[in-house]
C-alpha positions in Angstrom: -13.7 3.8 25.3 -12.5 2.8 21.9 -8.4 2.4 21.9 -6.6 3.1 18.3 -3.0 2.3 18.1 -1.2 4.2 15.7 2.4 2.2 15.2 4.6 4.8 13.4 2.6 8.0 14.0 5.9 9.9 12.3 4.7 8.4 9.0 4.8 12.1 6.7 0.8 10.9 5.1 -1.1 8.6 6.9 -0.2 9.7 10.5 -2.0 13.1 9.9 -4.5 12.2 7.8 -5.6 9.1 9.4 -5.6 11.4 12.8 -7.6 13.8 11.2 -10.5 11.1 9.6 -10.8 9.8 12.6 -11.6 13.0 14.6 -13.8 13.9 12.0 -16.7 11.6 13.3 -18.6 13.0 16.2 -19.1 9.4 17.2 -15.2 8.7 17.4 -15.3 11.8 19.7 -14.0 9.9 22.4 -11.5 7.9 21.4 -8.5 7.3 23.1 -5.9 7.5 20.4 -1.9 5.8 21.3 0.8 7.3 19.4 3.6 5.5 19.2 7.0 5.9 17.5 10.5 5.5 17.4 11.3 8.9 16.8 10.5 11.3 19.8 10.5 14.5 17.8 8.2 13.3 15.8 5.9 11.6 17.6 6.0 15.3 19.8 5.0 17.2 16.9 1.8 14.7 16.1 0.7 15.1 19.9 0.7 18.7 19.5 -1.4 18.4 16.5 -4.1 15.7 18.2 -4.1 17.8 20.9 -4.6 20.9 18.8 -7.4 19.4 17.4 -8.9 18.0 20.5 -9.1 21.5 21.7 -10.7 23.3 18.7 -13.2 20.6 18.5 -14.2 20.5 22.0 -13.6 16.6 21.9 -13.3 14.1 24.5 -10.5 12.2 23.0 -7.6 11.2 24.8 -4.3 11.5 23.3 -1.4 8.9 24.9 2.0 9.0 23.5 4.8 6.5 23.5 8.0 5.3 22.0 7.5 1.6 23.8 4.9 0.0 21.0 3.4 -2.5 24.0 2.7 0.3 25.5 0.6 1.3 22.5 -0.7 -2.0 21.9 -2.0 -2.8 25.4 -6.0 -2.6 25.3 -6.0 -1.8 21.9 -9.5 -2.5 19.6 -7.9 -1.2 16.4 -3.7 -1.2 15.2 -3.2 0.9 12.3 0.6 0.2 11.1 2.4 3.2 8.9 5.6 2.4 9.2 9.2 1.5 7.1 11.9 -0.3 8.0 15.2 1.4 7.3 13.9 4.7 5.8 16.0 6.0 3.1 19.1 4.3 4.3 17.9 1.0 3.4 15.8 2.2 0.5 18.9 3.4 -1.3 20.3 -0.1 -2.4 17.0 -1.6 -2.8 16.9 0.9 -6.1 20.6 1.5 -6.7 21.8 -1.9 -6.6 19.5 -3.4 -9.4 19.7 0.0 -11.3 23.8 -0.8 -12.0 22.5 -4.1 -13.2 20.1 -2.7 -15.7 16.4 -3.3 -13.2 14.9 0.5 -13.8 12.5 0.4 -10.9 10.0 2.9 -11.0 9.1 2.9 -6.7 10.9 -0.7 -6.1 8.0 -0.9 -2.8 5.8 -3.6 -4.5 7.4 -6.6 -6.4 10.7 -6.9 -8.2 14.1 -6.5 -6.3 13.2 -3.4 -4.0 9.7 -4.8 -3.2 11.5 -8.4 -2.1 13.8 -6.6 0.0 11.5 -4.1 1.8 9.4 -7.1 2.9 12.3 -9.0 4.2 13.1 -6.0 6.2 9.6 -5.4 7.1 8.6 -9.0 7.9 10.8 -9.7 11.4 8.9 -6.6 12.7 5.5 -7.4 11.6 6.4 -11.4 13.4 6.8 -8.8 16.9 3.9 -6.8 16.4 1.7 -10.1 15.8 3.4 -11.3 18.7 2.6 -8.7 21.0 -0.7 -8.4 20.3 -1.4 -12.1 20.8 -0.4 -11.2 24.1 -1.5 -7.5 24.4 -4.6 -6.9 22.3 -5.8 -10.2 20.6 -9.2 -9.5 19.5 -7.6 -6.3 18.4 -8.1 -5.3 14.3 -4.4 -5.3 12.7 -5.3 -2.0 9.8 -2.0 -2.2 7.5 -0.3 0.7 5.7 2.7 -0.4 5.2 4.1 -1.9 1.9 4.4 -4.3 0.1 0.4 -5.0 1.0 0.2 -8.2 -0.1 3.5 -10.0 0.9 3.1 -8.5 4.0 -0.3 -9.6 4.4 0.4 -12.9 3.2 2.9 -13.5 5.6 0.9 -11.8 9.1 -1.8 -14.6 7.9 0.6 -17.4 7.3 2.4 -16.5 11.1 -0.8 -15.4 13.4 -4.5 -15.8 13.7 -5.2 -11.9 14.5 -7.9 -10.1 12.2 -6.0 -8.0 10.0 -6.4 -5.6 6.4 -4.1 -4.1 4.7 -5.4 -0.6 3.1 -4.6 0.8 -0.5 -5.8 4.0 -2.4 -5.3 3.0 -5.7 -9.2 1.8 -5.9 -10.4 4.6 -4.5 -8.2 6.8 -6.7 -8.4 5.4 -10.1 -12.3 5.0 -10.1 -12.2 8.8 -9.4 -9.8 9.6 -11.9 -12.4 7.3 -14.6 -15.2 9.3 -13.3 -13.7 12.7 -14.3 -11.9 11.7 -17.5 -15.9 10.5 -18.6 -17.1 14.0 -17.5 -19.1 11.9 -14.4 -19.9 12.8 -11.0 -18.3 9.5 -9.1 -21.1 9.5 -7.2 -23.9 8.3 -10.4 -20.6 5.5 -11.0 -20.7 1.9 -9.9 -17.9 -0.9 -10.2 -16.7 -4.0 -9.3 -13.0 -4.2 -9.2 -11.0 -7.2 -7.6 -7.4 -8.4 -7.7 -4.6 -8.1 -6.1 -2.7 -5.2 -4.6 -1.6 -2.6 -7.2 -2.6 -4.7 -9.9 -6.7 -5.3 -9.1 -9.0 -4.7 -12.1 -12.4 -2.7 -12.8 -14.3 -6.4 -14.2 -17.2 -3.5 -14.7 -17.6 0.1 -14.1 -21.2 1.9 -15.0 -22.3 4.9 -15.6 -25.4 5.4 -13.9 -26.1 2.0 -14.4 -24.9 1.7 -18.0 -21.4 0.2 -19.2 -19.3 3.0 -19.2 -16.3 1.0 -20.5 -16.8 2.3 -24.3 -16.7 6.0 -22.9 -13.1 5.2 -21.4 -11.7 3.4 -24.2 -13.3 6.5 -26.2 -11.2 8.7 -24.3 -8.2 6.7 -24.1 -7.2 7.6 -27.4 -7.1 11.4 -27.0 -3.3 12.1 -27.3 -3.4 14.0 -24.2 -5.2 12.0 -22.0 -2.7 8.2 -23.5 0.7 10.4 -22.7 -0.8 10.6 -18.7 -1.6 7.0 -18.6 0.7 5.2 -21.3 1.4 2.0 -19.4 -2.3 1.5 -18.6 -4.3 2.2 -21.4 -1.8 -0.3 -23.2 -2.7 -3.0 -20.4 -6.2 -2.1 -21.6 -5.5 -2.5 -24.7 -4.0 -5.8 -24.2 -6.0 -7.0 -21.9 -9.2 -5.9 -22.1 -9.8 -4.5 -18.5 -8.8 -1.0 -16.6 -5.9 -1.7 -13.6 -6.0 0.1 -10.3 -2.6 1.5 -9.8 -0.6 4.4 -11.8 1.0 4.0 -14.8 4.8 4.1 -13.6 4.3 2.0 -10.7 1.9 -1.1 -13.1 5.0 -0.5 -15.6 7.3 -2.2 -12.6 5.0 -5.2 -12.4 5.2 -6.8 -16.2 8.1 -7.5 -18.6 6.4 -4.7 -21.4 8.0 -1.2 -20.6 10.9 -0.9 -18.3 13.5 -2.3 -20.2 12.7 0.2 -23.1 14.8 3.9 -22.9 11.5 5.2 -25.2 9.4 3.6 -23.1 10.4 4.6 -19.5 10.5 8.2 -21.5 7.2 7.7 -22.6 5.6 6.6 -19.4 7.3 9.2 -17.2 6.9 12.6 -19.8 4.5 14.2 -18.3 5.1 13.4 -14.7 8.0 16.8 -14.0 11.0 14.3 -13.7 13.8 14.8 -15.6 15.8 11.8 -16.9 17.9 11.0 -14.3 15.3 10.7 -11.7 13.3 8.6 -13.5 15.9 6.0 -13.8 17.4 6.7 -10.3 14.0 5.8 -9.1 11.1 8.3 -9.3 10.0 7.8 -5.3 13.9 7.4 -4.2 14.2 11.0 -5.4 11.0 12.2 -3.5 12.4 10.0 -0.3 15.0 12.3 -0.4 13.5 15.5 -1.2 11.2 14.7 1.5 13.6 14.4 4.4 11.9 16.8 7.0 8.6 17.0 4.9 6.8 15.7 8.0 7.9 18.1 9.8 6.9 21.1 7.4 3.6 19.9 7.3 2.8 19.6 11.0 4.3 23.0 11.4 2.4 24.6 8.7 -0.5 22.7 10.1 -0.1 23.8 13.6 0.3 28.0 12.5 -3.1 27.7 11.0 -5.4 29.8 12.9 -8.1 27.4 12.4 -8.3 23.4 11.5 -10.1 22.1 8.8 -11.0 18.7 9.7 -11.8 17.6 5.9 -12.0 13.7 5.2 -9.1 11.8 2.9 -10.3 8.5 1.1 -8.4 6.6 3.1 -10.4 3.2 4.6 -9.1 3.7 8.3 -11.5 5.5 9.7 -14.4 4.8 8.1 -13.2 0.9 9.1 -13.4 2.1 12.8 -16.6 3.9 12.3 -18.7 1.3 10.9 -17.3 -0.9 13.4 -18.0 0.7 16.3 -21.1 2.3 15.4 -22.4 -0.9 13.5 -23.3 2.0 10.4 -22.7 -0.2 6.8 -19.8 0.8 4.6 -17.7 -0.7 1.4 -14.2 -1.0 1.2 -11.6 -3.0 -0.8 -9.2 -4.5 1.6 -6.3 -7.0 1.0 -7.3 -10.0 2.8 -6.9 -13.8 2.5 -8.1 -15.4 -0.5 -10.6 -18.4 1.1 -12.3 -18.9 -1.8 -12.8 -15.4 -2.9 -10.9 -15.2 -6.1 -11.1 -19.0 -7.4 -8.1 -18.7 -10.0 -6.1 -17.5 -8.0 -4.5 -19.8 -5.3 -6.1 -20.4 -1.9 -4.1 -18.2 1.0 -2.5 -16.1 -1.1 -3.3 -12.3 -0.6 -6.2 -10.3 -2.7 -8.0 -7.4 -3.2 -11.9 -7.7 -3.1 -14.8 -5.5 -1.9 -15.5 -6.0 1.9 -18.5 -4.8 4.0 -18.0 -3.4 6.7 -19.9 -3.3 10.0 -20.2 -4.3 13.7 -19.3 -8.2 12.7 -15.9 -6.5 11.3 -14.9 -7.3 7.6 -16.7 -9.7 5.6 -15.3 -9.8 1.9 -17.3 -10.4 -1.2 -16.4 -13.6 -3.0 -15.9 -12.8 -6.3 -15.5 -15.8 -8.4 -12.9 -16.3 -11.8 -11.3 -13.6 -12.9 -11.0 -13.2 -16.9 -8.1 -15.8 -17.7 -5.5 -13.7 -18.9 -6.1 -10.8 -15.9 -5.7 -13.8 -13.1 -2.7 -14.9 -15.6 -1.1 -11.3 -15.0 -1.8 -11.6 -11.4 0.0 -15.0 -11.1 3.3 -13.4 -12.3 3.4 -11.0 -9.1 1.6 -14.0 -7.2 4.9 -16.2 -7.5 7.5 -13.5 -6.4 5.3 -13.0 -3.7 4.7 -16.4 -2.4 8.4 -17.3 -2.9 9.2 -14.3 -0.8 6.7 -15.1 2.4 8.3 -18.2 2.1 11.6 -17.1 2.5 10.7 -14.9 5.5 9.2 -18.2 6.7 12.0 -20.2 6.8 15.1 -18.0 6.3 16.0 -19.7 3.1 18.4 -17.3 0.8 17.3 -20.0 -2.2 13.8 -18.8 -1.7 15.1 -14.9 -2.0 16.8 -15.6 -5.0 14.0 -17.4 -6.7 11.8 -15.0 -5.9 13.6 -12.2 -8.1 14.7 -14.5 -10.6 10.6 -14.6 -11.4 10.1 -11.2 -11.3 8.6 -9.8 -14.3 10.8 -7.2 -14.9 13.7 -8.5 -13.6 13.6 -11.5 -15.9 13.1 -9.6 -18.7 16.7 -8.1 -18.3 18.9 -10.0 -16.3 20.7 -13.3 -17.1 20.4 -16.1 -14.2 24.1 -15.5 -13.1 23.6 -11.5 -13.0 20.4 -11.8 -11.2 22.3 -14.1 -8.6 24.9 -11.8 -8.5 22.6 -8.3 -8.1 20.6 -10.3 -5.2 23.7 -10.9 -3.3 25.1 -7.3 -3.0 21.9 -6.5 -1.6 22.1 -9.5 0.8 25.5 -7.7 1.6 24.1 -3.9 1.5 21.0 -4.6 4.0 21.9 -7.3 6.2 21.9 -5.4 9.4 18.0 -5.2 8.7 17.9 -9.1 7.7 19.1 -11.3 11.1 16.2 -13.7 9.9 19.2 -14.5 7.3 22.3 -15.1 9.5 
């Protein structure tokens, strides 16, 4: 019987979604599926609902649930990790501390000063979980959700051997959205898109086999459809090529928007945020509108009379599928770049298109990517690198470099403030930093 770990099943999207995906398949029918997390209410509430849907399916699964993760881990095939470090608490200063110095972060969960700091937090964790299933499940697959992807991938890869991928929707998303701004049915499209986390790139996208590039640039200069996507149709103006991820969170990962009032307006006007929340953070405010959201949604899921087991576009499942039932599928997972992404440097993490099957993931080598879009990707490349590094070795320098190259950050910040806005939050989150004592 197949075991899947799920390490944070409180998580308000991907617990429930990934929980429904995988129940979905009548060949996953018998699954045993370990919830684990620290919060017993929740975790409670997500039992009920696996069991709920156990029952209306007539499945064979078997539903464990835990708050000891070895527990979980023991005998696992597949870890799927959902979780944050902190929750709002330490979210707060990643965004508030940089927005008194002048960094408007958009999400802060990527790159730039919040991003850093939410992988310093994240990484001590992700050192147990690698440890434990060295011991517990090594031959396990380590499925990541939790951000930042790539420095957190980075780092699992630079500190253990296990098999790990770390899972995005921005692909998956964005060639949708394409597919219905060209008036096409996504399934006549075709693309190749490769990368790095939040910032890969559509290096072709057809149309029933014809470039369908001219259609979106066509469309790109309706007024209606620029004012929903102003940050990336000007990085395809730029630069040629369509990015992955939405336009306020790409505006977070180059020097060209953020430090504008008319731009941070312009990017965020049709998105229903008025002006303080989009420079208190646009996600910081949803954090905190969302306090008990899990719970509403398990509770509205659980008075429905009947269960609709629709699939998401998340990877996870269909991962576990094609594994276990050896049936081919594409995905784009962050892995290590061996050779995958030549200009960009060897180790480092990237987004690439990855079959899928009983031999487990086998990503696509890709080759050069246009100059100036493996140019962009080295700006985010550095802060990360710098940042695994500093997990690494517990080096503040390395934490201080790492922001002082962030795009945004450099493009508003003076050495000395940047030195000084990294040190309160050295001071605000060090009770999730004892790699740093």
């Amino acid at each position: 019987m197949t075991k899947i770990a799920f390490v944070g099943a409180g998580s308000v999207v991907f617990a429930t979604n990934l929980l429904f995906d995988i129940l979905s398949f009548p060949e996953l029918g018998d699954v045993t599926i370990s919830l684990m997390d620290v919060d017993s209410r929740k975790l409670d509430m997500i039992t009920k609902l696996a069991h709920r849907v156990i029952t209306q399916e007539k499945l064979k699964a078997d539903i464990e649930t835990t708050l000891e993760r070895r527990d979980a881990l023991q005998g696992a095939d597949f870890v799927i990790t959902m979780f944050q470090i902190g929750g709002v608490a330490a979210f707060e200063p990643d965004i508030n501390i940089p927005l008194k110095y002048g960094v408007k972060q958009a999400v802060g969960d990527t790159l730039g000063p919040g991003g850093v700091f939410r992988f310093l937090r994240t990484a001590p964790v992700l050192m147990s979980i690698a440890e434990d299933m060295d011991e517990l499940c090594p031959n396990a697959l380590w499925i990541n959700y939790v951000n930042p992807m790539a420095m957190n991938c980075w780092y699992v890869n630079r500190i253990s051997g296990i098999k790990n991928v770390g899972l995005c929707h921005s692909v998956q998303g964005t060639s949708a959205m394409l597919a219905r701004r060209i008036g096409a049915s996504i399934d006549d499209i075709s693309f190749t898109c490769a990368g790095i986390n939040h910032m890969a790139w559509f290096l072709e996208y057809k149309w029933k086999g014809e470039d369908a590039y001219p259609m979106i640039r066509a469309r790109c200069e309706d007024p209606e459809v620029y004012k929903r996507d102003v940050a990336r149709i000007e990085i395809l103006k730029a630069f040629g090529y369509y990015v992955t991820e939405s336009s306020y969170h790409m505006s977070e990962y180059v020097p060209y928007f953020r430090k504008s009032a008319d731009w941070i307006n312009l990017i965020h006007r049709d998105a229903n945020w008025n002006d303080k929340e989009v420079y208190d953070g646009m996600v910081l405010q949803l954090y905190r509108d969302q306090e008990g959201e899990f719970e509403r949604r398990v509770e509205k899921l659980l008075s429905e009379e009947h269960l609709e087991l629709t699939r998401s576009d998340e990877y996870g499942a269909f991962i576990i599928h094609s594994i276990v039932t050896d049936t081919p599928t594409v995905i784009h997972g962050n892995v290590e770049n061996k050779g995958l992404i030549t200009n960009l440097p060897e180790g480092c993490c990237v987004e690439v298109p990855c079959l899928v099957d009983r031999n487990g993931i086998s990503p696509t080598p890709v080759g050069s990517l246009p100059v100036q879009l493996a140019a962009l990707n080295l700006t985010n490349i550095n802060v990360q690198e710098l940042a695994v590094e500093a997990a690494i070795t517990g080096k503040k320098d390395a934490v201080y470099q790492a922001i002082t190259m962030d795009p945004l950050t450099s493009a508003v910040l003076t050495l000395p403030e940047i030195h000084d806005m990294v040190g309160e939050m050295f001071e605000a989150e060090k009770e999730w930093l004892p790699q740093f004592d």
